[in-house]
C-alpha positions as CSV (number, residue, x, y, z in Angstrom):
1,X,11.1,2.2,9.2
2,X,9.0,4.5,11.4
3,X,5.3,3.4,11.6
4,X,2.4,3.8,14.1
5,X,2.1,2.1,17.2
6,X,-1.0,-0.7,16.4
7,X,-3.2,-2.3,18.6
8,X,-6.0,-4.8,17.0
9,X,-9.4,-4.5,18.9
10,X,-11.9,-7.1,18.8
11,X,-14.9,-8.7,20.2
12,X,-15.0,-11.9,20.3
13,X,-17.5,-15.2,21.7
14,X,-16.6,-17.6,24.1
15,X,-16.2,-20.1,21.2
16,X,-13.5,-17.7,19.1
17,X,-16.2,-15.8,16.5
18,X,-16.3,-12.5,15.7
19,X,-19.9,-12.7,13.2
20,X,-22.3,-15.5,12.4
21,X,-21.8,-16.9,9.5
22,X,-23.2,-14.1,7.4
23,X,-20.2,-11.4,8.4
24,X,-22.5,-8.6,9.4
25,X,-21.3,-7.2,12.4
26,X,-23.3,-9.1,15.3
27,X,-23.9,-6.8,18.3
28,X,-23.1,-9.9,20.6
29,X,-21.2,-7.7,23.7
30,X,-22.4,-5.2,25.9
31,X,-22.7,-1.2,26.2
32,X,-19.4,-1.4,28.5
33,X,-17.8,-3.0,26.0
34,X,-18.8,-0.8,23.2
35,X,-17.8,2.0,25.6
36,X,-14.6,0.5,25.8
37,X,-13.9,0.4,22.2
38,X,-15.0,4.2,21.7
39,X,-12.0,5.0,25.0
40,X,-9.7,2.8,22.6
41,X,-10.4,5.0,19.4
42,X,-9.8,7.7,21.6
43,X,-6.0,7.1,21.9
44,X,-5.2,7.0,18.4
45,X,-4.9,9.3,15.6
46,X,-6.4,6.7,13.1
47,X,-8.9,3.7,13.1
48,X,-8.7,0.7,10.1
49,X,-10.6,-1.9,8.7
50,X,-11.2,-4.2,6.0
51,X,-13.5,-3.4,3.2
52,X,-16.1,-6.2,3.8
53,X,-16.7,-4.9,6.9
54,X,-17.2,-1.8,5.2
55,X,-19.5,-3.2,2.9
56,X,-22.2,-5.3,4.6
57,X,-22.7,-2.8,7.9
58,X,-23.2,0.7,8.1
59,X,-20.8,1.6,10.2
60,X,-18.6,4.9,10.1
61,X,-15.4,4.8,12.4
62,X,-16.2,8.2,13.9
63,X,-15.1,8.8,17.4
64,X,-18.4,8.5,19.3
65,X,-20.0,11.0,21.1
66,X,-19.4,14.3,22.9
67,X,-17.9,12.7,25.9
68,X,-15.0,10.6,23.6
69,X,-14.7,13.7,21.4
70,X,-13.5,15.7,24.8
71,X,-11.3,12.7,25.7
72,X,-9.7,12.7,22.7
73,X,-8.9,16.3,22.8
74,X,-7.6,15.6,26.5
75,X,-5.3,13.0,24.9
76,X,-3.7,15.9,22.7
77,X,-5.5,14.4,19.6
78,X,-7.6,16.0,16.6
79,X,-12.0,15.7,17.7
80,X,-12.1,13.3,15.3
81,X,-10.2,10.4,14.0
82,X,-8.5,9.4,10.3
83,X,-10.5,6.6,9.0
84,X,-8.7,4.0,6.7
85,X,-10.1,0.8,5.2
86,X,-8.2,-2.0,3.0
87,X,-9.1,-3.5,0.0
88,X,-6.5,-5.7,-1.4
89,X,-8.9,-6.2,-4.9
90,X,-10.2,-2.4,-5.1
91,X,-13.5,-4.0,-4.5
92,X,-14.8,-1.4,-2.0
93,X,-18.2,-0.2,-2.5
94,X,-17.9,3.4,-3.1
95,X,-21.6,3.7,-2.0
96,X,-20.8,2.1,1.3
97,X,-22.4,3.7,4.2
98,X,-18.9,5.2,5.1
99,X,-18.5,7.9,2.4
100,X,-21.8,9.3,3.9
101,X,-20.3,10.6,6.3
102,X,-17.9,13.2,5.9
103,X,-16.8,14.6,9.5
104,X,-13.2,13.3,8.7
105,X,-10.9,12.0,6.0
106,X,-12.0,8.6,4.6
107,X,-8.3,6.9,3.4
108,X,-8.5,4.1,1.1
109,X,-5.7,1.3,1.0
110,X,-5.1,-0.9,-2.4
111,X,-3.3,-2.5,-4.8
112,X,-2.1,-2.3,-8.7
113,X,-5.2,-5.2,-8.8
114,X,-7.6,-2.4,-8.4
115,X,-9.0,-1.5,-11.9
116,X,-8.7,2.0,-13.1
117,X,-12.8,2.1,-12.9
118,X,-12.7,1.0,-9.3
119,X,-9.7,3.7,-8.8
120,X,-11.9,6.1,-10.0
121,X,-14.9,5.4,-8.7
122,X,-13.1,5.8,-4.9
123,X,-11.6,9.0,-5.5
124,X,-14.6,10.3,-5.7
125,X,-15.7,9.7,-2.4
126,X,-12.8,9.4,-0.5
127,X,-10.6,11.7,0.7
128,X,-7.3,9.7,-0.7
129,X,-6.7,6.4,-2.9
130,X,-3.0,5.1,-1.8
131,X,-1.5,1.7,-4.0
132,X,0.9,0.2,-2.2
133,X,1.9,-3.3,-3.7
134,X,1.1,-5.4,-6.9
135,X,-1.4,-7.7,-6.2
136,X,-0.4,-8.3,-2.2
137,X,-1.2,-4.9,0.1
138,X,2.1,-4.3,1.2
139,X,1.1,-3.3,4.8
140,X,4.3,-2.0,6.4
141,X,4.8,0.5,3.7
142,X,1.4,1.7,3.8
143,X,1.8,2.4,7.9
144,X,5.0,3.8,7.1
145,X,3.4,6.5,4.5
146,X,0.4,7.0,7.0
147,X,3.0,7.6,10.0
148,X,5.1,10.2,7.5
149,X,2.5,11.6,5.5
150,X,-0.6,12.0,8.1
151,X,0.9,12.0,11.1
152,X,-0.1,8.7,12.9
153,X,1.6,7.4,15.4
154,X,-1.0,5.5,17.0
155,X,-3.2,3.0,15.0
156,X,-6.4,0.7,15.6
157,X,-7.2,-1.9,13.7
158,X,-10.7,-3.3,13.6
159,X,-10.5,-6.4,11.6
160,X,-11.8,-8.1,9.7
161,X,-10.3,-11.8,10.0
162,X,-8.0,-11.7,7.1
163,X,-7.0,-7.9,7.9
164,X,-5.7,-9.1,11.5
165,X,-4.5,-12.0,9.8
166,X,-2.2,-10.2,7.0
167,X,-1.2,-7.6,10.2
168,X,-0.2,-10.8,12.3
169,X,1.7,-12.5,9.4
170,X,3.8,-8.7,9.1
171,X,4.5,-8.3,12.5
172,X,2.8,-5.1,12.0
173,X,0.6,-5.4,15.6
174,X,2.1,-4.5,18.8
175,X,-1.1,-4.9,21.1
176,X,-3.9,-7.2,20.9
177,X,-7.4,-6.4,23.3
178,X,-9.9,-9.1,23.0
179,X,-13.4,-8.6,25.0
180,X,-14.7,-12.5,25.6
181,X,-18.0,-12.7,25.3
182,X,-20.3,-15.4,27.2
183,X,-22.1,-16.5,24.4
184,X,-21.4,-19.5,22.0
185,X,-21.8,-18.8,18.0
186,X,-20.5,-21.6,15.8
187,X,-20.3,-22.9,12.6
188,X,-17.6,-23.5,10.8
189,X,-18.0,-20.5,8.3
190,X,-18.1,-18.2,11.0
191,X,-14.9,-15.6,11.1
192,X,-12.5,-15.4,13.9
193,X,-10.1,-12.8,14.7
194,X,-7.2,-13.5,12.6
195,X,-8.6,-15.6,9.1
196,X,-7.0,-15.5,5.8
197,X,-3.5,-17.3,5.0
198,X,-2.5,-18.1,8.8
199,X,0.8,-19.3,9.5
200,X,2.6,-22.1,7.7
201,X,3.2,-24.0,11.2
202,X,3.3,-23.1,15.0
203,X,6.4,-22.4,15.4
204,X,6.2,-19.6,12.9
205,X,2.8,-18.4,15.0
206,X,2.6,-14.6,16.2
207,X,3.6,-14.9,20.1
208,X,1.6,-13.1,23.1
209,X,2.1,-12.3,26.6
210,X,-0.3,-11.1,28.8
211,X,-0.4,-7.9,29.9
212,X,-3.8,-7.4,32.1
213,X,-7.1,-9.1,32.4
214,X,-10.2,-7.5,34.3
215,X,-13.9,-8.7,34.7
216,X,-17.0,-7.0,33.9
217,X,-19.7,-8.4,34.3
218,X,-19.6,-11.7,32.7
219,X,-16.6,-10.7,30.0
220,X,-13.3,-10.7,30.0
221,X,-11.2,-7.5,28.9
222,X,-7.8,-8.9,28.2
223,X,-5.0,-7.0,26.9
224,X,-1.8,-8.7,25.4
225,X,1.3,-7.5,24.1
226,X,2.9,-9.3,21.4
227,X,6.6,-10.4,19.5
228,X,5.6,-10.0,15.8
229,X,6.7,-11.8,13.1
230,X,7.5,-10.2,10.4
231,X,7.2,-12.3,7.2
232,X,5.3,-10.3,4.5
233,X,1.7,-10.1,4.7
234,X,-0.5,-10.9,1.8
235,X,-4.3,-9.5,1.7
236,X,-6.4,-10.6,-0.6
């Protein structure tokens, strides 16, 4: 089964948080790092993430600005990037900031779970509504339509936790990049980078090697490859 190369990007505190305990996205890194992030987009046909993310921040997935539009245009790719989010439940708002913006299809991701007033309600702002599964997102055969029907071959994925988390438990990610942040978060309600089910025990865990690490500043860019594992991923 052909599917997209994937690569999971993610910012992250010294302690292992990606948000305080409220899940809006917490501008906690730097303008390098945020640079960084826009050069990553700028490989790949496609950028993903969950629908909570979607939901409580106003963020858009767009390619950045003039200077990561040319780059991606030096990479051989379209100015700007697919933009898929996954809602297992269908639960998406359809008035999320998102759909505002219409410089470039807006994919949605689901399952049979989705009602057919939810189904409706996201066709009308997005640009497609794909089911793939029951009541678990079947992830591998949604990369696989994505990779045949629009063309990607190169995928970010954004989080949230349980997003990673379902891509983990598939096998589905074939690069991880973490940016540590110097800063400590806590609580015990505050996401990490890979929530949701997790693995049933270590042995079964999703193995990484390292494949660079480089200092700016007082964060860490570390890039890792990975072996996945490729029991079926369930996304609620």
């Amino acid at each position: 089964m052909k599917r997209p190369f994937v690569l999971i990007n993610m910012s992250m505190t010294a302690d292992g948080k990606i948000a305080t305990t409220n899940r809006a996205v917490s501008h906690f890194s730097s303008e390098h790092d945020h640079d960084n992030l826009l050069a990553l987009r700028s490989t790949a046909n496609a950028v993903m993430c969950g629908a909570r993310t979607v939901d409580l921040n106003k963020i858009i997935l767009g390619p950045g600005n003039t200077k990561f539009r040319k780059l991606r245009l030096r990479h051989g790719l379209d100015e700007y990037n697919l933009r898929i989010v996954v809602t297992g439940s269908g639960s998406l708002d359809p008035n999320a900031h998102i759909f505002k913006r219409r410089f470039s299809p807006v994919i949605v991701l689901t399952t049979a779970t989705a009602n057919a007033r939810q189904l409706k309600a996201l066709r009308a702002v997005a640009h497609e509504v794909k089911v793939f599964g029951k009541t678990n997102l079947n992830l591998g055969a949604a990369l696989a339509w994505l990779h045949r029907e629009w063309k990607v071959t190169r995928l970010v994925c954004e989080g949230g936790g349980e997003l990673n988390d379902a891509m983990f438990r598939a096998g589905l990610v074939d690069e991880l990049h973490l940016t540590l942040c110097p800063r400590i978060i806590g609580g015990q309600k505050s996401p990490t980078i890979a929530d949701g089910l997790g693995f049933p025990k270590l042995g079964c865990a999703a193995q990484l090697e390292l494949k660079s690490i480089r200092q700016h500043g007082d964060e860490l860019f570390v890039v890792y490859g990975t072996h996945g594992n490729r029991q079926k991923a369930k996304l609620k």
